[in-house]
C-alpha positions as CSV (number, residue, x, y, z in Angstrom):
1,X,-19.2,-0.4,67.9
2,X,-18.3,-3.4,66.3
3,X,-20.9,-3.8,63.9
4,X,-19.5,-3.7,60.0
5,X,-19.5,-0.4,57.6
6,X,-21.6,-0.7,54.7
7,X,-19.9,0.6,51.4
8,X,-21.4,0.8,47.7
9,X,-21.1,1.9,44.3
10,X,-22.5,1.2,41.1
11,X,-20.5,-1.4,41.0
12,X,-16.6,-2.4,41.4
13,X,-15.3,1.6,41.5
14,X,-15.8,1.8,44.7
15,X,-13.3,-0.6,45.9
16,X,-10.7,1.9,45.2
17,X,-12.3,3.8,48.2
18,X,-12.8,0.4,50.4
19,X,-9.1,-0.1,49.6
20,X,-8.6,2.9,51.9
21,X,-11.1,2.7,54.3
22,X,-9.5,-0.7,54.9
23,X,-5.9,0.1,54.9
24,X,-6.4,3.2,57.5
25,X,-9.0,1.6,59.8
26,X,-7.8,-2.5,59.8
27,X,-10.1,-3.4,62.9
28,X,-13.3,-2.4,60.7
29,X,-15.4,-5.3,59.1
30,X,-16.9,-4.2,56.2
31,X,-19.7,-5.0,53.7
32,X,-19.8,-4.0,50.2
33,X,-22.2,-3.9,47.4
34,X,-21.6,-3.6,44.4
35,X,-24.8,-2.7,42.1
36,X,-23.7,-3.8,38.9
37,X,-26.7,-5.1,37.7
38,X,-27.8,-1.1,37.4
39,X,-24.4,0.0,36.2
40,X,-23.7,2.9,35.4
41,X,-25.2,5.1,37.8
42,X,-24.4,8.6,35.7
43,X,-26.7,8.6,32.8
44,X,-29.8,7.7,34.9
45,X,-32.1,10.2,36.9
46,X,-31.8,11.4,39.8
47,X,-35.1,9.7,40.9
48,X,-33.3,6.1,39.9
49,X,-30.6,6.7,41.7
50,X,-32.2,7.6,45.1
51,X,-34.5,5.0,44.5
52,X,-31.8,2.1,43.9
53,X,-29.4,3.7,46.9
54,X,-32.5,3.6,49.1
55,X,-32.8,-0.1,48.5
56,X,-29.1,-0.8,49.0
57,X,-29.0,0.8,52.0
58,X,-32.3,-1.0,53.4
59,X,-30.1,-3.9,52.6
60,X,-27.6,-2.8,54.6
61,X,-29.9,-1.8,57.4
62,X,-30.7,-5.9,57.5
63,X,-26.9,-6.5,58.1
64,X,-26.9,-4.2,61.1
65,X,-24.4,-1.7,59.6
66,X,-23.4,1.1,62.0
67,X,-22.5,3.5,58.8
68,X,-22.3,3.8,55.2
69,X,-20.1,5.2,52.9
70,X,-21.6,6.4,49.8
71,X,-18.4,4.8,47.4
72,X,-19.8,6.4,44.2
73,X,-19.2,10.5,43.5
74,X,-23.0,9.9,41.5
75,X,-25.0,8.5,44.0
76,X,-23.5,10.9,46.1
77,X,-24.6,14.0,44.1
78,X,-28.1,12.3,43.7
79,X,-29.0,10.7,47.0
80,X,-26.9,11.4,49.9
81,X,-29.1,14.6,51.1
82,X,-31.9,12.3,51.2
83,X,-30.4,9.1,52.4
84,X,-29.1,11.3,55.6
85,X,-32.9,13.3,56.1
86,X,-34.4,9.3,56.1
87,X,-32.1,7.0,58.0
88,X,-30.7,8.1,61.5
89,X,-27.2,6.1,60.9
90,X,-24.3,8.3,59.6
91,X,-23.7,8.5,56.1
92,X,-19.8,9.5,54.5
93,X,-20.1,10.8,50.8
94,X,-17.4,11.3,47.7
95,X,-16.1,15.1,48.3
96,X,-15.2,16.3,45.1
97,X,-11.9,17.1,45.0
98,X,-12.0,21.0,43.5
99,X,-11.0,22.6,46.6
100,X,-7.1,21.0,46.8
101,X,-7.0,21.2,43.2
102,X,-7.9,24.8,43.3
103,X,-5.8,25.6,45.9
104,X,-2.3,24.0,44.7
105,X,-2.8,25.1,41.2
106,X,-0.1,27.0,39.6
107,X,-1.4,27.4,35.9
108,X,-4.8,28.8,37.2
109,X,-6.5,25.9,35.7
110,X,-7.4,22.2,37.1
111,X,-9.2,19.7,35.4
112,X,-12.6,17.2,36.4
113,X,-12.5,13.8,35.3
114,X,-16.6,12.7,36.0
115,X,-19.6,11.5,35.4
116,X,-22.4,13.9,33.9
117,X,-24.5,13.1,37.0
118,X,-21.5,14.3,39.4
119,X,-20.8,17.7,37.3
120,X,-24.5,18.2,37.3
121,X,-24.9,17.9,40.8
122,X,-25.7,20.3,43.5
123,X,-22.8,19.7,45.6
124,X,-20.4,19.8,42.5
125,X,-21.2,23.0,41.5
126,X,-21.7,24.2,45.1
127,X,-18.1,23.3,45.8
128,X,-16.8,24.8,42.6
129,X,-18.5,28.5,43.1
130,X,-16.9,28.3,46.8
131,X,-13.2,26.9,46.0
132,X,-12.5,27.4,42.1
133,X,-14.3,30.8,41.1
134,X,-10.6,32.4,40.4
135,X,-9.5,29.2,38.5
136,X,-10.3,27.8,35.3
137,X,-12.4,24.6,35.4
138,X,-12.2,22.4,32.4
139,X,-14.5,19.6,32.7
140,X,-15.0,16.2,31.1
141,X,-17.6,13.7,31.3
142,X,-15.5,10.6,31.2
143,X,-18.2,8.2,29.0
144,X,-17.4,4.7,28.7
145,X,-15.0,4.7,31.4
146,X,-17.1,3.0,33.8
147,X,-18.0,0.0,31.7
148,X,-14.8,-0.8,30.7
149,X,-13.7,-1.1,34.4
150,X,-16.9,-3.1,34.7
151,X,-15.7,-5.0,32.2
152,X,-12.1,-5.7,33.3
153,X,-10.7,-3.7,30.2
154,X,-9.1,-0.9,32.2
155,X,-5.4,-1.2,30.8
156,X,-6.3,-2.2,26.8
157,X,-6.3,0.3,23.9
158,X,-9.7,1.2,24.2
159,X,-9.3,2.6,27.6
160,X,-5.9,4.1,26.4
161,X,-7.9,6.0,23.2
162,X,-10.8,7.2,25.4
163,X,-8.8,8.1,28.2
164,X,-6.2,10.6,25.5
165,X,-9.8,11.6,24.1
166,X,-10.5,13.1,27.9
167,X,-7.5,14.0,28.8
168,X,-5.5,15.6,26.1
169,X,-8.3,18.7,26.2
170,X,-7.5,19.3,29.5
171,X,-3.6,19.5,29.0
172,X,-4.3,22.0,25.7
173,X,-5.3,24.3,28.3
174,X,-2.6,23.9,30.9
175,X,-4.6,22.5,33.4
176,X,-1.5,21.0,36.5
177,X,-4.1,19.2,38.7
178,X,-6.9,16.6,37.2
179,X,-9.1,15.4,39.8
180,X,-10.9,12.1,39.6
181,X,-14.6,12.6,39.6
182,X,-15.7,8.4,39.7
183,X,-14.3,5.8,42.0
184,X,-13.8,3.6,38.7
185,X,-11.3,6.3,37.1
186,X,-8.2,5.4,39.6
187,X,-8.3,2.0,38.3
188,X,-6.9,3.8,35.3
189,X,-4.1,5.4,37.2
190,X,-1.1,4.1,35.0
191,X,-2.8,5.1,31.9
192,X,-3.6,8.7,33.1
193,X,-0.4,9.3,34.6
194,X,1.2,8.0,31.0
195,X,-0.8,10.3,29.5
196,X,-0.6,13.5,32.0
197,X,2.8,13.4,32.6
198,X,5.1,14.2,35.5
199,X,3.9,17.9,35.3
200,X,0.1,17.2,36.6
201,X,-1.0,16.3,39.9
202,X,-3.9,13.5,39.6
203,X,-6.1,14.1,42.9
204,X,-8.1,10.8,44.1
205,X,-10.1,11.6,47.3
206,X,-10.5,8.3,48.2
207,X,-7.7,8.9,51.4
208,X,-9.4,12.0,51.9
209,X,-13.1,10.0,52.4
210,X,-11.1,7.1,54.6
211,X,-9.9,10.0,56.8
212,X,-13.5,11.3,57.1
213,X,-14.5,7.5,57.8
214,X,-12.3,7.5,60.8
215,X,-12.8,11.2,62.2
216,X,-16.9,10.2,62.4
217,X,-16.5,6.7,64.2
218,X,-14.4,8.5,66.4
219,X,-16.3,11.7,67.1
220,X,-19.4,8.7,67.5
221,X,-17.6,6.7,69.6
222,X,-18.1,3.7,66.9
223,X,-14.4,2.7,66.7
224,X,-14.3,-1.1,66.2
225,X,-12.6,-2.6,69.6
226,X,-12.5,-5.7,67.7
227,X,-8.7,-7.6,68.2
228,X,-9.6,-10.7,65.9
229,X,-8.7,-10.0,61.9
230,X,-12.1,-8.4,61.1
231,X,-14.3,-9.9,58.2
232,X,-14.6,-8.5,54.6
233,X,-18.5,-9.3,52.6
234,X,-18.8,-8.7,49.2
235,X,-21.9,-8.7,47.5
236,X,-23.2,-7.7,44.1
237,X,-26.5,-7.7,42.2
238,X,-24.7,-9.0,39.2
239,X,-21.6,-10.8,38.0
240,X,-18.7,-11.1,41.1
241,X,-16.1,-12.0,37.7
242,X,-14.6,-8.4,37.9
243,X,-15.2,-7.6,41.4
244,X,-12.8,-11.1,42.2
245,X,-10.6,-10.3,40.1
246,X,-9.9,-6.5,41.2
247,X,-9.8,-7.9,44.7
248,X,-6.5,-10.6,43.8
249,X,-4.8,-8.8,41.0
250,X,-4.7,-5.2,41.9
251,X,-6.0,-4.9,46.0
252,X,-4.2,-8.5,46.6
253,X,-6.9,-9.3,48.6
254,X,-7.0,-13.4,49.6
255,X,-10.2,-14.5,48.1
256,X,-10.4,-17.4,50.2
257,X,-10.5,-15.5,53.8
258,X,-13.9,-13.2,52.3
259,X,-17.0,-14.0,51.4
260,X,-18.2,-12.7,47.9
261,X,-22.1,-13.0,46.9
262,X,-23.9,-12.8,43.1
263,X,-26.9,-11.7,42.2
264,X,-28.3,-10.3,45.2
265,X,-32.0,-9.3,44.8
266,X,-32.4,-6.0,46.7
């Protein structure tokens, strides 16, 4: 029970769901990898992304993890159904967020924020026909957001131009919720909310996915009974630049009490 959680993503996104997972469960150590090297995950196939998931979880498998968490609303569409079928350890995916959205609406229309591999996934679309058939859907594919997190550009003007040029359909047609369809878009929060105003709800389900974390290791028994401050790994199959500086400026994490890895070869 006290062997660490794996987490990944594409790359540094995720950390907006480890930010979570770590707040709500404080005993848990926790690995994560981010796979910038292959970033972004949405314009490639489904085949790549199982394929590159599959490695990171082997990976993961070598560090003894007792779960993963699937930190990336693409890889989750692509490869979760398969990672689950192959590997016997439990495996936590990004819900999308329709079925709040749908269900606190009171314009009758919500928006998604997401990657075209999320809105073209199976469980997408499944969990639209079930919770949002009476509402009106507008959906964007946000491109371009991803790199510019990757990039450490997520407050400039570019992010500010792309993020009106997604947004602003969305409130033309009255939409009161926008859910966030990528880990990387709630790095953008102050931008969104600038732009949305005080009259839309913006739905992250990254507290949603730390609850489901915690309801698992406790149906499983896999609580960590740890009492020592547990350790925090951070690996990535590129650059760490971004991934550091996320972790001190905005999840004022101390860099010196983690370990953070480059260029990991999977």
């Amino acid at each position: 029970m006290n062997q660490p959680i794996g987490m990944f993503d594409s790359g540094v996104g995720g950390l907006s769901v480890w930010r979570e997972v770590a707040s709500l469960l404080p005993r848990e150590e926790l690995i994560y990898f981010s796979d910038n090297a292959h970033c972004p995950y949405g314009p490639k196939s489904v085949e790549e992304v199982i394929l590159l998931s599959e490695k990171i979880v082997e990976y993961f498998i070598s560090k003894d993890v007792k779960m993963v968490v699937v930190a990336c609303n693409t890889a989750t569409a692509a490869a979760i159904d398969h990672l689950r079928n192959k590997y016997s350890i439990p495996f936590v995916g990004m819900e999308p967020a329709v079925k709040p959205a749908a269900l606190h609406t009171k314009t009758g229309a919500v928006g998604i924020l997401a990657t075209a591999g999320t809105l073209g996934g199976r469980l997408f679309n499944m969990t639209k026909q079930r919770y949002a058939s009476n509402v009106k859907v507008v959906m964007e594919v946000g491109t371009g957001l991803v790199e510019l997190v990757e990039n450490g550009e997520q407050y400039g003007e570019k992010a500010k131009e792309l993020l009106q040029k997604y947004v602003k359909p969305m409130l033309l047609r009255k939409v009161d919720h926008i859910v966030l369809g990528c880990t990387h878009y709630p790095f953008f929060r102050p931008l969104i909310d600038e732009i949305a105003g005080t009259n839309v709800t913006i739905v992250d389900p990254a507290p949603a996915v730390a609850r489901r974390v915690k309801d698992i290791l406790e149906e499983q028994g896999l609580l960590s009974k740890a009492m020592d401050a547990p350790k925090y790994h951070f690996f990535a199959s590129g650059s760490t630049d971004t991934l550091k500086e996320l972790l001190v400026k905005v999840l004022k994490v101390d860099i010196e009490l983690v370990d953070v890895v480059a260029n990991v070869s999977l």
